[in-house]
N, C-alpha and C positions, 0 to 999 in steps of 0.2 A: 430609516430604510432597513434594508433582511429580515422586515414582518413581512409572515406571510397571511396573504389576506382570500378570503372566502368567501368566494360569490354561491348564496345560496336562494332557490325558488321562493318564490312565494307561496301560501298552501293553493293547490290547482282548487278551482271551483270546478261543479260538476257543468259543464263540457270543457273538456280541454280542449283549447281554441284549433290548434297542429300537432302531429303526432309527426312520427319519423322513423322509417324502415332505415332500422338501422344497415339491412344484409344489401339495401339498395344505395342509401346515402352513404358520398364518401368523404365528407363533411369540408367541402368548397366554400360554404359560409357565404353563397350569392343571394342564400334567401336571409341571412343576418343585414347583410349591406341593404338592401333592397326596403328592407320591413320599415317602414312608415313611422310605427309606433316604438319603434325599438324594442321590440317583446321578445326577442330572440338575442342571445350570445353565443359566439364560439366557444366551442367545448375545445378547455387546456388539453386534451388528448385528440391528438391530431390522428386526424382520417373519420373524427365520432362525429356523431350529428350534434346540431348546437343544441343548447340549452333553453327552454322554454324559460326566459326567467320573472316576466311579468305577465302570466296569461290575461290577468282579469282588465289588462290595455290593450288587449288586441279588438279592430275594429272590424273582422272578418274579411278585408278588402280581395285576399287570394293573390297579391301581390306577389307572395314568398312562393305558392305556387305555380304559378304561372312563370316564376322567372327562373325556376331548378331545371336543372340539365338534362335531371336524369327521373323519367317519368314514372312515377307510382313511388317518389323518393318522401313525400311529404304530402301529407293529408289535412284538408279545414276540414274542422267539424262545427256547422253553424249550431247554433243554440237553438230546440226544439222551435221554440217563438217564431225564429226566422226561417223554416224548412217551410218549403213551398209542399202544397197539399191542395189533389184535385180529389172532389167529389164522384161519381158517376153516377145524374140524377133516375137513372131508368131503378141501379140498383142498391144504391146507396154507400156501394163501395168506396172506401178513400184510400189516397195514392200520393206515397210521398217518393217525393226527389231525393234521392241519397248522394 
């Protein structure tokens, strides 16, 4: 016991699964509790937003945001793959979901 121990990220892959306004989130930790896959931790500085600490097991569900308090506090960003994208056959424009 009185080690001090160090939770640290995994390397992000390119997308990072959620992102976190900080000057919005006051770090209530409802989308840590909530998160399915556990890909989120409380950040030891209280009032910060958590800690992304396994991105590459997030399953994109939007769980974490759907369940935050405080709107525009946390952002999915799905992977190119999964972004939905319409065509428009008259002029071959395409149109992604952001």
């Amino acid at each position: 016991m009185g080690k001090t121990i160090y939770a640290t990220p995994n390397i992000i892959s390119p997308p990072t699964p959620v992102t976190f306004n900080s000057d919005i989130c006051n770090g209530c930790n409802k989308c840590v509790e909530t998160c399915q896959m556990d890909v989120l931790i409380p950040n030891p500085v209280k009032g910060k937003p958590p800690i992304v600490l396994y991105p590459d097991e997030c399953w994109y569900g939007g769980c974490c945001v759907a369940i935050c308090p405080h709107q525009h506090a946390i952002k999915l960003h799905h992977p190119l793959q999964q972004q939905v994208r319409f065509k428009r056959k008259a002029t071959g424009e395409h149109f992604r979901i952001k």
